[in-house]
C-alpha positions as CSV (number, residue, x, y, z in Angstrom):
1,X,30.5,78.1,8.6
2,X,27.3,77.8,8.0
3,X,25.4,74.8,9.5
4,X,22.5,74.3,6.8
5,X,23.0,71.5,4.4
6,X,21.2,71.7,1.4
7,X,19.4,68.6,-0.2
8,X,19.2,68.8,-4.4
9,X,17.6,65.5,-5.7
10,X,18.3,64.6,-9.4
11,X,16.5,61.4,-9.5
12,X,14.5,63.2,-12.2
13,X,17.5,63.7,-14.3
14,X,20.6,61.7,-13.0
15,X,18.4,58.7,-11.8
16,X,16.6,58.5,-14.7
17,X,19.7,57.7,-16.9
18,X,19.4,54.1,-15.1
19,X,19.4,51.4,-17.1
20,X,15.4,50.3,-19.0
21,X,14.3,53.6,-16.4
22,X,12.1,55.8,-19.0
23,X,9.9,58.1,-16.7
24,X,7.1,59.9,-18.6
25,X,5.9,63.7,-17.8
26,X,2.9,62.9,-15.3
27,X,5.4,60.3,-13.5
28,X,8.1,62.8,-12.9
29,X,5.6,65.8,-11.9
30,X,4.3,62.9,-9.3
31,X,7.8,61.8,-8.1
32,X,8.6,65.8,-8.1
33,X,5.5,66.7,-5.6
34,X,6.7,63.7,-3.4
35,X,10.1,65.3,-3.1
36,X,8.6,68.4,-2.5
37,X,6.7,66.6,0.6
38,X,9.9,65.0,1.9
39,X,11.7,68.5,1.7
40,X,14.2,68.8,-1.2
41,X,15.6,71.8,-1.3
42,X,16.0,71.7,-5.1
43,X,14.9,69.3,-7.8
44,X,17.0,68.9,-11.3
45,X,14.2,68.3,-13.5
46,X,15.8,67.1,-16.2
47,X,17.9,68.0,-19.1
48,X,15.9,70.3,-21.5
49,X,17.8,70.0,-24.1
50,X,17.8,66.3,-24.9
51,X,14.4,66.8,-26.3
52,X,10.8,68.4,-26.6
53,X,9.8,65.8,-23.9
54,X,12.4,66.3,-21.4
55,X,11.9,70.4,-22.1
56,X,8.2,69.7,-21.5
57,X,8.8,67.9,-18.8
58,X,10.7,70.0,-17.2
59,X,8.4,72.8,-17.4
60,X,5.9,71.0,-16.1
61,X,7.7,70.1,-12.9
62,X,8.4,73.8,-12.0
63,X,5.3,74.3,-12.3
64,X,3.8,71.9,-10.4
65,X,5.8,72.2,-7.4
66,X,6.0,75.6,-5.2
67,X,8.6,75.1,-2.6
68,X,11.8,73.5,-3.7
69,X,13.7,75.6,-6.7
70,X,13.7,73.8,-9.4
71,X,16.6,73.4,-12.5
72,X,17.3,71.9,-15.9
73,X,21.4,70.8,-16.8
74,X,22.6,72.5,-19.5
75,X,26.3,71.5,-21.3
76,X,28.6,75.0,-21.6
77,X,27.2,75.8,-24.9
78,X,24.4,78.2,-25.4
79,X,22.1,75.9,-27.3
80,X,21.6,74.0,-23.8
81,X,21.5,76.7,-22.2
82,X,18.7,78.6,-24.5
83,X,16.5,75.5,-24.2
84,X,16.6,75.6,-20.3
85,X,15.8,79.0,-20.4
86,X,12.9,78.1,-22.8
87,X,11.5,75.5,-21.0
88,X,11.5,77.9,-17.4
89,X,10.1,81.2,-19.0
90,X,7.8,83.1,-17.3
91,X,8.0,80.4,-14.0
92,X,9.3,81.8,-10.6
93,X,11.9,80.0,-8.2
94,X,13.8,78.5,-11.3
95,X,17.3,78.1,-12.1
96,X,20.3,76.5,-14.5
97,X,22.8,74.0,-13.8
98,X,26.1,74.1,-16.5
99,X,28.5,71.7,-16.3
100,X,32.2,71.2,-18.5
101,X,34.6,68.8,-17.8
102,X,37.7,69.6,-16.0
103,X,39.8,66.7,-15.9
104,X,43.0,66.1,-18.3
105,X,41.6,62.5,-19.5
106,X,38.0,64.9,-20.3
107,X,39.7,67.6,-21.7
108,X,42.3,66.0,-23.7
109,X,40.3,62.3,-24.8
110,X,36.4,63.7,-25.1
111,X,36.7,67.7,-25.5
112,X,39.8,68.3,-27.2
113,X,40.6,71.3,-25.7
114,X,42.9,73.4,-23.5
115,X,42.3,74.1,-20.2
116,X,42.3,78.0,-21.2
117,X,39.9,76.9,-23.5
118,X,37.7,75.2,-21.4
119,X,37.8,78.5,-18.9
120,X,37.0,80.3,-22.2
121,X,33.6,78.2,-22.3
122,X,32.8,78.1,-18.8
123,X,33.0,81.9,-17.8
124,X,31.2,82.3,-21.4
125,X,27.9,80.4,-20.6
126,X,27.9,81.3,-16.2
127,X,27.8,84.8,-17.9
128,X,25.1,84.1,-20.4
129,X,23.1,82.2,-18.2
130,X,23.5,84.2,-15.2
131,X,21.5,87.3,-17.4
132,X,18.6,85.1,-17.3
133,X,18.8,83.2,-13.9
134,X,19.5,84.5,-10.1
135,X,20.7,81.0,-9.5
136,X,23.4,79.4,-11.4
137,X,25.4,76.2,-10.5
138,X,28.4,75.3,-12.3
139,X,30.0,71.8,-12.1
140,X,33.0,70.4,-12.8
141,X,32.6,67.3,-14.1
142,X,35.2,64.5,-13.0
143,X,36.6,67.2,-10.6
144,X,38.2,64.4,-8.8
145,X,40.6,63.9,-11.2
146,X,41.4,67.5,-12.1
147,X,44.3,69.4,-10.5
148,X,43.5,71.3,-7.9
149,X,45.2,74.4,-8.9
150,X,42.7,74.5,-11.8
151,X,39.9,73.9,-9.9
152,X,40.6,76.8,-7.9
153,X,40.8,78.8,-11.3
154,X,38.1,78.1,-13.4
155,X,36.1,79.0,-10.1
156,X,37.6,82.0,-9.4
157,X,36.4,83.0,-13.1
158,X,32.6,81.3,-12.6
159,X,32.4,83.4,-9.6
160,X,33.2,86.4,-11.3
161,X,30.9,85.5,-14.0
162,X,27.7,84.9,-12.2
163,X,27.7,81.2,-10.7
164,X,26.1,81.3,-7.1
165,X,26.6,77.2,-6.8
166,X,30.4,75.4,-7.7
167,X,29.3,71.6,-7.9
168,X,32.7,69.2,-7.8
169,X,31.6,65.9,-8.7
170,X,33.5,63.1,-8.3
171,X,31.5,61.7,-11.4
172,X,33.4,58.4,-11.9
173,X,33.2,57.5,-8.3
174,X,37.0,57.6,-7.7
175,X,38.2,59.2,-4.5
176,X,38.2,57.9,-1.3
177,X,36.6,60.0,1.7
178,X,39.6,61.9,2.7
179,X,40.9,62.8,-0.7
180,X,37.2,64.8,-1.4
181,X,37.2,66.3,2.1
182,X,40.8,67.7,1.3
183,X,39.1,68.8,-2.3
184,X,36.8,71.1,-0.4
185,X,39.2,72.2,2.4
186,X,41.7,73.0,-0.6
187,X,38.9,74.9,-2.8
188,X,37.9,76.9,0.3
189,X,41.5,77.9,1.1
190,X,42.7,78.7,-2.0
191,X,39.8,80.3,-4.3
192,X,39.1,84.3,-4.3
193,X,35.3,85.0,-3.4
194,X,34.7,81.5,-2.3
195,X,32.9,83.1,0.7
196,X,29.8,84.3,-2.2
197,X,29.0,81.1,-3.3
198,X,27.5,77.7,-2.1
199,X,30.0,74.5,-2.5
200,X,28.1,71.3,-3.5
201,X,29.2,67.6,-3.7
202,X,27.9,65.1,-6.2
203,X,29.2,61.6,-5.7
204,X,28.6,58.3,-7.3
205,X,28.8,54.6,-6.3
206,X,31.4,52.7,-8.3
207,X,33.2,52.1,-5.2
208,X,30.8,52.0,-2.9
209,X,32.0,55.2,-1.6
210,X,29.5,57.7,-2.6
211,X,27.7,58.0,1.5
212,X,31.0,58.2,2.9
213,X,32.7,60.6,0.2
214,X,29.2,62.7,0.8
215,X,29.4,62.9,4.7
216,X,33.3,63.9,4.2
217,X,32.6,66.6,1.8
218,X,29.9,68.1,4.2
219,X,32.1,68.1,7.4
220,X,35.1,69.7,5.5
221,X,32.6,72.5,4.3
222,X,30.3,71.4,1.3
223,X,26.7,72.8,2.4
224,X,25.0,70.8,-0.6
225,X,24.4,67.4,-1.6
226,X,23.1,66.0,-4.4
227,X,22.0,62.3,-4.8
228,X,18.8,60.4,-5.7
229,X,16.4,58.6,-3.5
230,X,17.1,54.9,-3.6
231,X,20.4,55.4,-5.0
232,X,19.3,55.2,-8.5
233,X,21.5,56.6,-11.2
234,X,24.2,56.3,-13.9
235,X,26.2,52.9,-13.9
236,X,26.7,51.8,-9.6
237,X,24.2,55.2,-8.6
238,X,24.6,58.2,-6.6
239,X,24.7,58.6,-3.2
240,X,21.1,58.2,-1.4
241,X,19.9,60.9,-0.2
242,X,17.5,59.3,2.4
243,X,21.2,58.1,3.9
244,X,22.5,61.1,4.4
245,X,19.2,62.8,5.7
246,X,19.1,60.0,8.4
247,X,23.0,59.8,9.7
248,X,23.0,64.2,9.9
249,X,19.5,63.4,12.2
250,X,20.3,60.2,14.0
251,X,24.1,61.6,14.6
252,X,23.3,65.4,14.8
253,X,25.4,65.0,18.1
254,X,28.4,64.4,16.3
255,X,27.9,66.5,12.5
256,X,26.2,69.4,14.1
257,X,23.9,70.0,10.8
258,X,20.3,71.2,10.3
259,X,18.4,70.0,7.0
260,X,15.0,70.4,5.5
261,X,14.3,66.9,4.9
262,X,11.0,65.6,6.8
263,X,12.5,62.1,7.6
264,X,9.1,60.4,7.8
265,X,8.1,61.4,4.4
266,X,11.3,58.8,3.3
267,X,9.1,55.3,3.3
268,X,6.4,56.8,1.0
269,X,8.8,58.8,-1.3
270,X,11.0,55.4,-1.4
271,X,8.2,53.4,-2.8
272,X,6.6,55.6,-5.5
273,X,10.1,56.0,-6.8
274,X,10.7,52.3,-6.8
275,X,7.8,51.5,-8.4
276,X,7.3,54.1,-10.8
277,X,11.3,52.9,-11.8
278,X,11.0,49.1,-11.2
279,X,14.0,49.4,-9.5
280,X,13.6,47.2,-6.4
281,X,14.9,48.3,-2.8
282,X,17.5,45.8,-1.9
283,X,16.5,44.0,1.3
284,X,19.0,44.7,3.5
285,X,19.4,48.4,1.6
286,X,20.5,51.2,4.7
287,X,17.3,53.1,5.6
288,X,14.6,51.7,3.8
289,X,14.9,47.9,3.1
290,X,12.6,45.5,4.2
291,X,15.3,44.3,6.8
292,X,16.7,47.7,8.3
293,X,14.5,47.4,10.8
294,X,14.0,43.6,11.0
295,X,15.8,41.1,13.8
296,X,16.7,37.7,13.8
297,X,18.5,36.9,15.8
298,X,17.5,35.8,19.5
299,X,20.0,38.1,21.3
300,X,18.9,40.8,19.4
301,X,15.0,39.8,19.8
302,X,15.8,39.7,23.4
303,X,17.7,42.9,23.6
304,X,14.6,44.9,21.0
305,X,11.7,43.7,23.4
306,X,13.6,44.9,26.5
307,X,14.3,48.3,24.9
308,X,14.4,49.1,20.8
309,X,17.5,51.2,21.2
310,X,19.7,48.2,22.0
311,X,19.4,47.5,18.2
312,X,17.7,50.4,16.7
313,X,19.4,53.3,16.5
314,X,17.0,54.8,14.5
315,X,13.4,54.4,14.4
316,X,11.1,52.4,11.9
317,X,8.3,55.4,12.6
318,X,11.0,58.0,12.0
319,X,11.2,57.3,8.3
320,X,7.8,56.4,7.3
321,X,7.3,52.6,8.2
322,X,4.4,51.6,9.9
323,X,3.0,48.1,11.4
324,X,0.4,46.9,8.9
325,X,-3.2,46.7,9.9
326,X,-6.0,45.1,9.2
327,X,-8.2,48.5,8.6
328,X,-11.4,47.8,6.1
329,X,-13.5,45.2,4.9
330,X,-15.7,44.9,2.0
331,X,-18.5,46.8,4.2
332,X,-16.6,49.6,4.7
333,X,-17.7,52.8,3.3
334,X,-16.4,55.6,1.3
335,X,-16.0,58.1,4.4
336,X,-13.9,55.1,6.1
337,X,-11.3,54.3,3.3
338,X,-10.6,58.4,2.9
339,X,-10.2,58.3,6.5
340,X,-8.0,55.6,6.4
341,X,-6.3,57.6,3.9
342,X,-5.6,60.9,5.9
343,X,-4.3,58.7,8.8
344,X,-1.5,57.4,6.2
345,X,-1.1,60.9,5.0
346,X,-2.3,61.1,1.8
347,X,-4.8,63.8,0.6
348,X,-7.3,63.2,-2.1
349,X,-9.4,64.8,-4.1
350,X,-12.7,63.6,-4.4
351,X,-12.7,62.7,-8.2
352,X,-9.5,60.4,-6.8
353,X,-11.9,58.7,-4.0
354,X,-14.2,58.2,-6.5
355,X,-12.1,56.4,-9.0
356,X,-10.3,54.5,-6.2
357,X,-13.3,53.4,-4.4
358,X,-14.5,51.7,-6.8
359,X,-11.5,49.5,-7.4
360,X,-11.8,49.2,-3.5
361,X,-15.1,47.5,-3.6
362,X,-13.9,45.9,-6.6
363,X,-10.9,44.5,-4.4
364,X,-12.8,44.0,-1.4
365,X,-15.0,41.4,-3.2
366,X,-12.0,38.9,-4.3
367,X,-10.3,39.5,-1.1
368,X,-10.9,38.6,2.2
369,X,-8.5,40.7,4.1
370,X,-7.7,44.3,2.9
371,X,-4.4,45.7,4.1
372,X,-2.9,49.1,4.0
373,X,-0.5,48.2,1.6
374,X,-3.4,47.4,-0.5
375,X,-5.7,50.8,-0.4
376,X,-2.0,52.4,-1.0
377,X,-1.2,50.3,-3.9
378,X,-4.9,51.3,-5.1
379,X,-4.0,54.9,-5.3
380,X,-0.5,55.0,-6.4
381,X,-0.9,52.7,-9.1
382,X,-3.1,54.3,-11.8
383,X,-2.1,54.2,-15.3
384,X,1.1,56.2,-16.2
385,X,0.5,56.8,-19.7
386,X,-1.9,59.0,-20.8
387,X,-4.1,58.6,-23.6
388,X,-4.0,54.9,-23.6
389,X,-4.1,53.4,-27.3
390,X,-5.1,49.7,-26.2
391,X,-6.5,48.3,-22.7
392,X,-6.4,44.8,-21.9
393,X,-10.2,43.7,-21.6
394,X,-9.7,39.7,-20.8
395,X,-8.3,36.2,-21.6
396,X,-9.0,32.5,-21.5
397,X,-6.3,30.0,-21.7
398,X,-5.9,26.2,-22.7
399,X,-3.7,23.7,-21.6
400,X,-2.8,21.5,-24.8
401,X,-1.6,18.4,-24.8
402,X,1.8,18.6,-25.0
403,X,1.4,21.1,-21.7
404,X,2.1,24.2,-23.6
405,X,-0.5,27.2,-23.3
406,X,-3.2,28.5,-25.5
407,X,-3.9,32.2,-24.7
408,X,-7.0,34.2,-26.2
409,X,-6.4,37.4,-25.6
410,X,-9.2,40.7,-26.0
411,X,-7.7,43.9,-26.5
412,X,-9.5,47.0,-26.5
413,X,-8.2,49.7,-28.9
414,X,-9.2,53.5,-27.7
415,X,-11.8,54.2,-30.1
416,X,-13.7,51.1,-28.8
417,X,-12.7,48.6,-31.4
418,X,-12.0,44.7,-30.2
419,X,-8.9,43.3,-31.0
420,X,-8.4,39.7,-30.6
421,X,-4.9,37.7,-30.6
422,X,-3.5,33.9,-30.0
423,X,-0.7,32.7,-28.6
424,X,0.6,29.7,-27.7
425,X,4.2,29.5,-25.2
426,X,5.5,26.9,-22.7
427,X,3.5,29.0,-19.9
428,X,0.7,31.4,-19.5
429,X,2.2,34.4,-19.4
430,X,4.7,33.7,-22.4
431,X,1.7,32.5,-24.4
432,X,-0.7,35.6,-23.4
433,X,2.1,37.9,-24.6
434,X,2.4,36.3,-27.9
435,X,-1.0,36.5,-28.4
436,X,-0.6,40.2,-27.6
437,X,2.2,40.2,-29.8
438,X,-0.2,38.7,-32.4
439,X,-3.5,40.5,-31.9
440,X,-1.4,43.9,-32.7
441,X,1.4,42.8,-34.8
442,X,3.9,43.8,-32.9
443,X,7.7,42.2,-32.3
444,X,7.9,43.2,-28.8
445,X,11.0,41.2,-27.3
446,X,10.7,40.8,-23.3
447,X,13.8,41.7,-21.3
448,X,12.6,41.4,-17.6
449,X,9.5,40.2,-16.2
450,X,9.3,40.8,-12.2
451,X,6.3,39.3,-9.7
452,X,6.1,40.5,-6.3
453,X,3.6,40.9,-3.3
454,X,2.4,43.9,-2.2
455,X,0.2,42.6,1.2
456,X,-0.2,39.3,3.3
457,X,-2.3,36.9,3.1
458,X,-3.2,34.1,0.0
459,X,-5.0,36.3,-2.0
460,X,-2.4,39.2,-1.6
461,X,-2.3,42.3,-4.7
462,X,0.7,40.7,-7.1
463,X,2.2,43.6,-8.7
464,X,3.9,43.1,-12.2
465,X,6.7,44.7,-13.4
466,X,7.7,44.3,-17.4
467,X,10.5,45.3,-19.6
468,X,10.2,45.1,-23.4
469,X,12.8,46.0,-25.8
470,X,11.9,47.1,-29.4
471,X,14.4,48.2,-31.3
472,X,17.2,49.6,-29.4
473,X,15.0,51.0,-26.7
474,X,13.9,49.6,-23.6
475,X,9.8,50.5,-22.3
476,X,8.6,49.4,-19.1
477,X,5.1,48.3,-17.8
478,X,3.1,47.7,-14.4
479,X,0.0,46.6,-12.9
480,X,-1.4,45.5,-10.0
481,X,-3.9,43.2,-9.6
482,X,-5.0,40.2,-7.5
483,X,-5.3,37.9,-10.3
484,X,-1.7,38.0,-11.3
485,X,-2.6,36.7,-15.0
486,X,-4.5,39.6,-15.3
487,X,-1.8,42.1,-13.8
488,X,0.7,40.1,-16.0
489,X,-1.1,40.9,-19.5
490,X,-1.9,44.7,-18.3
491,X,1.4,45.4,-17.4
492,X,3.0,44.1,-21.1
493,X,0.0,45.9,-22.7
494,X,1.3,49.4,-20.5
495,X,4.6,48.6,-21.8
496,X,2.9,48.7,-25.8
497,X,1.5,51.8,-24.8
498,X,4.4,53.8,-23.7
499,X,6.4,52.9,-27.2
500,X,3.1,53.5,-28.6
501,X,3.0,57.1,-27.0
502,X,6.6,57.6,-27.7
503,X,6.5,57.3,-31.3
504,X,2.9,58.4,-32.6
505,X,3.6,58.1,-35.9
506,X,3.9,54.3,-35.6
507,X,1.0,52.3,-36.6
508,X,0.2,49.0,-35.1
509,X,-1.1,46.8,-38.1
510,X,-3.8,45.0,-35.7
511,X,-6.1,41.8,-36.9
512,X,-9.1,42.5,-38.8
């Protein structure tokens, strides 16, 4: 058996089909380059099919990244599986990933067919999709509630037909650890020319199982998992895959398994995928929340200063967390902050230390301490939609006599035009939003507005996350800013812009 464990992320496609999470095409090419940096072995882009955006999307992924392989999911029908093949022409190091669902409840309550049919439609598209890819993973969704004699089956014929992958998700997040390990003992005991092909696991959180279910399925033979970073995903999530990266490393003694992850690449890749979601990172989340490496306690502070590994069986440093410094002031010259910047890893071009350093300087003049949070949040938090339609220019605000707000708000359209709107709420920010609601004519309703810090000190960068609702569908918004009015009315305004984006035939009837 070999001891390689193989590391496919589907935060692109899986994760994304979180709750209010709508990622645009340059935020998944940026979340896909990270993965790339932390070592995935292969990235699901997306799901081509669901649309021109998600096929363009996933193009643009594969091409953007060169070392992990990179797929679209396709349903077993040849529609799906055309518009995967579409959206990867012509791009090496590609592949497909075709799923059907196996389980009676599936077949008999949501397919309505037999399971002969259901063979019928697997080996159908493995075959018609294995003409145009060398790599071909087939799933069987809810595979932890289909009999195992018919798992065994429909991948003996996938085999025959092309797959090189057989995925065996236990999609509602049902089994317990030792009913998926004896899955994967019972699949590789009892399937013909299971020897050719790769067996994957694909576990989700409803129980709070998916980590353990994972680990099971890799020590009774699975040499691929698939998860998302954080643990983003449909309903409780999938298993994180910066968990199961860390206990193969930290207890290598005991699993005996190599991966390609680069562990300290997990703190960086953690944050741009939180914030480019708004998903926040639990505190006392495994790995990477803020408390995994944090002690309270005065035993424990007593045991850490004599020697970490009393409490720390796994290093801060070894994932990517570093003590914040103090590292530039308002002096500091461009040279310095790209310094600063290799030392934390990052590579720029010089167009980006342009652009950033003169939101540095910018920065530097309101605030007396700069942090590396700060220059971080600087270059990781540039505007994700393209082709902006309206920029927030400025605001003043009243307080009226009854306490309520007055908000002015200046609103710059894209082909230079000033657009001006009034609001008045029971606080700032709900009055500057109606007067952006105003200014525009637009009934934006607001379903989550988030403040957090992003440094130390009084006059740290506030970050603003924003969710708006119009119509049925959710758009979010950020910005970062030390004024946190400011950030507050950019972030809403980012929001307008991706519905704005997302439907270009709309016209926003603004003021005159």
């Amino acid at each position: 058996m070999s001891n390689r464990v193989y590391f496919f992320d589907t935060t692109l496609r899986d994760g994304e089909q979180t709750p209010g999470v709508n990622l645009n095409q340059e935020e998944k090419v940026e979340i896909a380059l990270r993965l790339e940096q932390l070592g995935i072995d292969v990235i699901e882009a997306g799901f081509a099919a669901a649309s021109p955006g998600d096929a363009a999307a996933v193009r643009a992924v594969a091409q953007a990244v060169t070392k992990p392989l990179v797929v679209s999911l396709a349903r077993a029908n040849k529609a799906d599986i055309d518009a995967v093949i579409e959206a990867l022409s012509g791009i090496k190091n590609v592949g497909i990933h075709v799923f059907i669902a196996t389980s009676p409840i599936h077949r008999e309550k949501k397919l309505f067919m037999s399971k002969e049919e259901v063979i019928a439609k697997a080996v159908d598209c493995v075959s018609y999709a294995a003409q145009h890819f060398q790599h071909v993973e087939f799933s069987c969704e809810d595979a932890t509630r289909t009999e195992l004699e018919f798992l065994c089956e429909i991948a003996e014929e996938v085999i025959e037909a092309g797959a090189t992958v057989l995925n065996f998700p236990d999609t509602v997040g049902y089994a317990t650890p030792e009913e998926y390990a004896d899955l994967f003992q019972y699949i590789l005991k009892h399937t013909k020319g299971v020897e050719k092909v790769r067996l994957s696991c694909h576990c989700h959180d409803d129980l709070g199982l998916a980590a353990s279910n994972s680990i099971a399925a890799i020590k009774a033979g699975a040499l691929q998992v698939e998860g998302c970073v954080n643990g983003i995903g449909e309903r409780a999530g999938n298993v994180a895959l910066e968990e199961v990266a860390a206990l193969l490393e930290t207890r290598k003694d005991y699993y005996q398994k190599e991966t390609g992850i680069v562990l300290k690449e997990v703190a960086k890749t953690s944050k741009l995928i939180s914030r480019l979601t708004g998903i926040s990172v639990p505190p006392n989340k495994a790995v990477i929340g803020k408390n995994a490496f944090a002690h309270s306690s005065g035993i424990h502070q007593d045991g850490v200063i004599k020697d970490k590994t009393t409490y720390e069986i796994l290093k801060p440093e070894s994932v990517g967390f570093m003590e914040t410094k103090l590292v530039l002031g308002k002096l500091s010259g461009r040279n310095a902050l790209n310094k600063r910047y290799e030392e934390l890893g990052y590579t720029i071009s010089p167009e980006q230390l342009k652009e950033v350093f003169s939101k540095y300087k910018e920065l530097a003049d309101r605030k007396k301490e700069i942090f590396d949070e700060d220059i971080i949040a600087l270059l990781e938090t540039n505007s994700s939609v393209n082709n902006q339609t309206y920029t927030f220019k400025d605001l003043s605000l009243q307080v009226l006599a009854n306490k309520d707000y007055r908000a002015f708000v200046h609103i710059v359209k894209e082909d230079g035009t000033i657009i001006e709107g009034i609001g008045e709420g029971n606080g700032p920010v709900d009055a500057i939003y109606k007067g952006i609601d105003q200014g525009l004519h637009i009934q934006a309703e607001l379903i989550d507005y988030k403040i957090k810090s992003i440094s130390k000190g009084k006059d740290s960068i506030g970050e603003v996350f924003v969710k708006i609702k119009h119509g049925d569908s959710l758009y979010q918004g950020r910005a970062i800013h030390v004024d946190i009015i400011f950030a507050s009315a950019s972030a809403y305004i980012e929001a307008i812009n991706r519905f704005v984006s997302l439907h270009p035939d709309y016209v926003v009837a603004e003021m005159k």
